[in-house]
C-alpha positions as CSV (number, residue, x, y, z in Angstrom):
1,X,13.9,-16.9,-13.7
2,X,10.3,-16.2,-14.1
3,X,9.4,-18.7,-17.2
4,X,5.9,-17.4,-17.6
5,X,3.7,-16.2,-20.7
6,X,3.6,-12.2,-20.5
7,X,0.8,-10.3,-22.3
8,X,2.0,-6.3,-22.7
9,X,-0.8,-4.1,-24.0
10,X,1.0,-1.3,-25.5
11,X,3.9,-0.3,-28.2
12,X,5.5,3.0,-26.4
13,X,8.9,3.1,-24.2
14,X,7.0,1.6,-21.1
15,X,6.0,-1.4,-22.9
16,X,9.6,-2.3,-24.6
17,X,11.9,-1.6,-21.1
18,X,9.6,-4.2,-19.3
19,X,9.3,-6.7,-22.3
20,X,13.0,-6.9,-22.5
21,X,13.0,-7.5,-19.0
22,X,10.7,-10.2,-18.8
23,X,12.8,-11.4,-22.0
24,X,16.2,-11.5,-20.0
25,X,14.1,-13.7,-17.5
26,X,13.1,-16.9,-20.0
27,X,9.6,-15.3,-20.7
28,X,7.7,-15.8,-23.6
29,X,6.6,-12.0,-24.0
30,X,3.5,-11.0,-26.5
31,X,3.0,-7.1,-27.1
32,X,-0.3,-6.1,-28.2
33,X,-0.6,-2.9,-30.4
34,X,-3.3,-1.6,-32.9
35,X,-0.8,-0.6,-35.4
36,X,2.1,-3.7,-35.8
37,X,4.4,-1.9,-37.4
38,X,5.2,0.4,-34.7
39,X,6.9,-3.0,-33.5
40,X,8.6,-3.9,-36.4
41,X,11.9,-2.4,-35.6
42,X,12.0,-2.8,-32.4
43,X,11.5,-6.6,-32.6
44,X,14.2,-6.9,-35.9
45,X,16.3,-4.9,-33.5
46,X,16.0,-7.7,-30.6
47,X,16.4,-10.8,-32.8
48,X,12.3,-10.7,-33.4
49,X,12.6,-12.8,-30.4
50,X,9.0,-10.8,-29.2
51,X,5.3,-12.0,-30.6
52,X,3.4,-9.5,-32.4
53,X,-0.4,-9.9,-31.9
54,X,-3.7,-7.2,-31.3
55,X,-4.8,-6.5,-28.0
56,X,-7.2,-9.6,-27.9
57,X,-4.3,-11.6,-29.0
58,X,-2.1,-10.4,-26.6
59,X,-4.8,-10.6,-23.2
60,X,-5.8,-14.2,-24.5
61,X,-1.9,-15.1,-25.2
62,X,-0.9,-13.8,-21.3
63,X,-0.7,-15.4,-18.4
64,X,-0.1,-12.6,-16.6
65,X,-0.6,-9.2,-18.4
66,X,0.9,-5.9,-18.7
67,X,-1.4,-2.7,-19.2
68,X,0.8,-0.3,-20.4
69,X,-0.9,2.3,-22.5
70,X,-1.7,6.4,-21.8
71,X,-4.1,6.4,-19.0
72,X,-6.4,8.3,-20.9
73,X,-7.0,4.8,-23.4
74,X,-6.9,2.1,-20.6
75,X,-10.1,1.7,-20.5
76,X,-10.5,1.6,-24.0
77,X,-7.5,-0.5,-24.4
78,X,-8.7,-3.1,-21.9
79,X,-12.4,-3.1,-23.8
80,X,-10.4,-4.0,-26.7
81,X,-8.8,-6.9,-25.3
82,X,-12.1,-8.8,-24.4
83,X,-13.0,-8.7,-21.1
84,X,-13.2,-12.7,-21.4
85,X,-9.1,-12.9,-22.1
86,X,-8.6,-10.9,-18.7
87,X,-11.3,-12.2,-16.1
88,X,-9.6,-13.9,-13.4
89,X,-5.4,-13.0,-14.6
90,X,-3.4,-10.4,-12.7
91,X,-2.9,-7.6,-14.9
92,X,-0.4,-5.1,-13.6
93,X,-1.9,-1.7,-14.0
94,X,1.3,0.8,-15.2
95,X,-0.9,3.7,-16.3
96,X,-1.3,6.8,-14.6
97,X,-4.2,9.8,-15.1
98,X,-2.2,12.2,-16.5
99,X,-4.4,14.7,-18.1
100,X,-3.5,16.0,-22.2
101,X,-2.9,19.4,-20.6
102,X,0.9,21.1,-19.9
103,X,2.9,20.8,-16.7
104,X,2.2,24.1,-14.7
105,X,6.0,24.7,-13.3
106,X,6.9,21.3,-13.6
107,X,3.5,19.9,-11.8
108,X,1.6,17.6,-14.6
109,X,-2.0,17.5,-14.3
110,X,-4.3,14.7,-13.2
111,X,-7.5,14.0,-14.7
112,X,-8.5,12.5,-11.6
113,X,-9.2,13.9,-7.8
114,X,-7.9,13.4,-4.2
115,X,-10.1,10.9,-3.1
116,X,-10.5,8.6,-6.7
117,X,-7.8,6.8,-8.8
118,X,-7.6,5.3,-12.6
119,X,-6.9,2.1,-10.8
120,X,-10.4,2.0,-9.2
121,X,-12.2,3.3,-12.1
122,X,-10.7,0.1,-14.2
123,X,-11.5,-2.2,-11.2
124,X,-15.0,-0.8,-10.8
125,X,-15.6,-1.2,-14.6
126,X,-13.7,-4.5,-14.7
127,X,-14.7,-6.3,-11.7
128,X,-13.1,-10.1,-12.5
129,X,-9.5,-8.5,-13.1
130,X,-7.0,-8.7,-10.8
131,X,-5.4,-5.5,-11.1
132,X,-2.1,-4.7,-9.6
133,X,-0.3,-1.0,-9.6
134,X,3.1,-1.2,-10.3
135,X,5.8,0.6,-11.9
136,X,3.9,4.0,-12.0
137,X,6.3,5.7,-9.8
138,X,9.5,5.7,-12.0
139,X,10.3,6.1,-15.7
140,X,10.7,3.3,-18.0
141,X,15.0,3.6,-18.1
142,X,14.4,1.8,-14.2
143,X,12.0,0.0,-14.2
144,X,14.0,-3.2,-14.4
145,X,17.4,-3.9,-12.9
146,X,17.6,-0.3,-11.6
147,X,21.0,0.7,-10.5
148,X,21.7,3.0,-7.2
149,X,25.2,1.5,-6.1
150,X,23.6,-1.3,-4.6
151,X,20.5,0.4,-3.0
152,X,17.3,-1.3,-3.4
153,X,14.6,1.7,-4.9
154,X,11.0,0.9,-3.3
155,X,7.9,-0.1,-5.5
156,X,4.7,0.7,-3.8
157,X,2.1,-1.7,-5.2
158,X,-1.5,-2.3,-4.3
159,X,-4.2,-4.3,-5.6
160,X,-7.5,-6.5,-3.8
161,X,-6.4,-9.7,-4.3
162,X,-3.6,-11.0,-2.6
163,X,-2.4,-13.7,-4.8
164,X,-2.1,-11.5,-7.7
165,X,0.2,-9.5,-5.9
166,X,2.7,-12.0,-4.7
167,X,3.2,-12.6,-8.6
168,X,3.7,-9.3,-9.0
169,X,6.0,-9.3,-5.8
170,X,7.7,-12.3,-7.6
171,X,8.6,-10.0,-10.6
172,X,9.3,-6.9,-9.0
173,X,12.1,-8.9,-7.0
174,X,13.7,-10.6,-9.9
175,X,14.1,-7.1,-11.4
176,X,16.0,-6.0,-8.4
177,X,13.2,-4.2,-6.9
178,X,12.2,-3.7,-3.0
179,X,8.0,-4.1,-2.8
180,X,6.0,-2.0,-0.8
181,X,2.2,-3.5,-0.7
182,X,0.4,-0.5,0.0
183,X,-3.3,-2.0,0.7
184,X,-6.3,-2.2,-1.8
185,X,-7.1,-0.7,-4.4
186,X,-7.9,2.3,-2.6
187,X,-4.3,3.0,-2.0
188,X,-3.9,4.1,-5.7
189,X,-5.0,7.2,-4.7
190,X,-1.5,7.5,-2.8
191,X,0.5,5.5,-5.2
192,X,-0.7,7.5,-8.7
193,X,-0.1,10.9,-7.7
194,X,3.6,9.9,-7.1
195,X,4.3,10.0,-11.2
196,X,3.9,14.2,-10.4
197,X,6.7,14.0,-7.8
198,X,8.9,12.0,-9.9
199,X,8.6,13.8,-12.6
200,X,9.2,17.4,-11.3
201,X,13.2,17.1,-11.3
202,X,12.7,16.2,-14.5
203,X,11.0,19.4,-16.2
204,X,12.7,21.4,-13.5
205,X,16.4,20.6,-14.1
206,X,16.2,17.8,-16.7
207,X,17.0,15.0,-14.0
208,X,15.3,11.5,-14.8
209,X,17.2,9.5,-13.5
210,X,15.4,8.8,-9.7
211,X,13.7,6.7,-7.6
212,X,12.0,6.1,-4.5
213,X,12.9,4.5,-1.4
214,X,11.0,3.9,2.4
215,X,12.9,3.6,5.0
216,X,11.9,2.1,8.0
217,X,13.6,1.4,11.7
């Protein structure tokens, strides 16, 4: 059990399949949300065993914090938290740059380029955070206890500090994942661009339902 104080920034399908899981694993869970309501019947729905609160709430509530909000509003979303909630926590960056433009035969578009990633632009902007990819590189219905007849999926992580990503390590395991720590931040340009491949079975034959997995001799 993880027992810890969990800060989600966000309302949408990402946010709810983690805070259940951090629920299921004696966590006090916060989601933070401009518009409450969004919430309401998704809480009443779980027993309104989940805190309600803004995005400042939320980031001062967390120990450890959950950005999981449309890439295009992280950075928003992460000014609206105050920077003084978040300086110093690990917050595990879920986003990914996926631009408000269609998929061109099943490829979505990136706002960003080859050699940058949201992740850096968030840690550039937001120096004092400890940010942490994770859980780009699947959809939501896996991201916790995933099931593949007793297979392990890999999560590739990355992040600069390295005690920010043994929690995340510590979280990923408990939800029956296998952790791949790709480097620093850097290695979002790598990790990010993985949310296209995953998602092309998807518009091509309607199949969401995969994961990956390295494997190594």
């Amino acid at each position: 059990m993880l027992n810890k104080k969990i800060g989600i920034l966000g309302s949408g399908a990402v946010a709810k399949a983690l805070a259940k899981g951090f629920l299921q694993n004696d966590c006090e869970v916060m989601l933070g949300t401009r518009d409450a309501s969004k919430l309401k019947d998704f809480n009443e729905q779980n027993g309104n065993k989940y805190k309600i609160g803004s995005f400042e709430q939320t980031a001062q509530f967390g120990e450890i914090i959950v950005l999981a909000v449309k890439g295009t509003v992280a950075k928003t979303v992460i000014e609206q938290s105050s920077i003084q909630n978040l300086n110093g926590k690990t917050v595990i960056d879920t986003t990914n740059p996926i631009a408000e433009l269609p998929p061109v035969n099943g490829v979505i578009q990136l706002f960003t380029g080859p050699n940058d990633s949201l992740m850096e632009q968030l840690q550039k902007n937001f120096s004092e955070i400890n940010f942490v990819k994770a859980f780009s590189c699947v959809g939501n219905a896996l991201m916790v206890n995933p099931d593949f007849s007793g297979l392990k999926p890999t999560m590739f992580i990355c992040g600069n500090n390295e005690a920010a990503k043994q929690s995340v390590t510590e979280i990923l395991t408990t939800f029956n994942w296998e952790t791949e720590d790709m480097g620093k931040v850097e290695s979002a340009r790598a990790i990010e661009p993985l949310v296209v491949l995953w998602c092309l079975p998807g518009f091509l034959r309607n199949q969401w339902t995969q994961a990956f997995k390295m494997l190594k001799k």
